[in-house]
N, C-alpha and C positions, 0 to 999 in steps of 0.2 A: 423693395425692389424697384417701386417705382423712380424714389427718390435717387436711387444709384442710378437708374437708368439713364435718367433725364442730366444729372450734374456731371454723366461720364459722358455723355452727348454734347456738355456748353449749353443745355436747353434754359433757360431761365424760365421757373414758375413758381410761385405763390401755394407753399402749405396750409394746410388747414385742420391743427388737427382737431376734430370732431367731440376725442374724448373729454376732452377740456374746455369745449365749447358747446353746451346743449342746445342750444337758439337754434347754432348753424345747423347743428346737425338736424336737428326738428325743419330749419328753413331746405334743407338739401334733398330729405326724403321726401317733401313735399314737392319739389322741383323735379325728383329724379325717379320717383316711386318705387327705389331701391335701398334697403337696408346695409346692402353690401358697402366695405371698404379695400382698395383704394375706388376711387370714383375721381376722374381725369376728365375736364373740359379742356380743348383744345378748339379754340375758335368757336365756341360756343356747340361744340359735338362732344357728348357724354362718351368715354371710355369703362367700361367696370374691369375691375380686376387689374391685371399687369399682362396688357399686350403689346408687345412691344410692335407688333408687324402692321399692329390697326394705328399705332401713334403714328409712325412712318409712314401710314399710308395720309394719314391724318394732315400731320406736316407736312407732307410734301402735297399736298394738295392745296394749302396754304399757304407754304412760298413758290408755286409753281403758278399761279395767278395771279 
């Protein structure tokens, strides 16, 4: 859902998927101290899950400065 969100938005960002990567995912939980997936940086602020109203508020706090 993420991914729809974001490509039906024009948002450009960088996938990562986790399960075919064990490092990342070791190096992520340890960043994020969250098991959960999807997990969304946006200017360096952690999203979990699919919010869509926290990325918006996210973004636009980011191009509003």
């Amino acid at each position: 859902m993420v991914r729809s969100f974001l490509t039906n938005m024009d948002i450009e960002f960088k996938e990562v998927n986790v399960d075919l990567n064990p490092i990342v995912m070791i190096k992520l939980i340890g960043k994020t101290r969250r098991f959960s997936v999807p997990q969304t940086s946006i200017n360096g602020e952690w999203i979990f899950g699919f919010d869509p109203v926290r990325m918006f508020e996210v973004l636009n706090a980011k191009y509003s400065s």
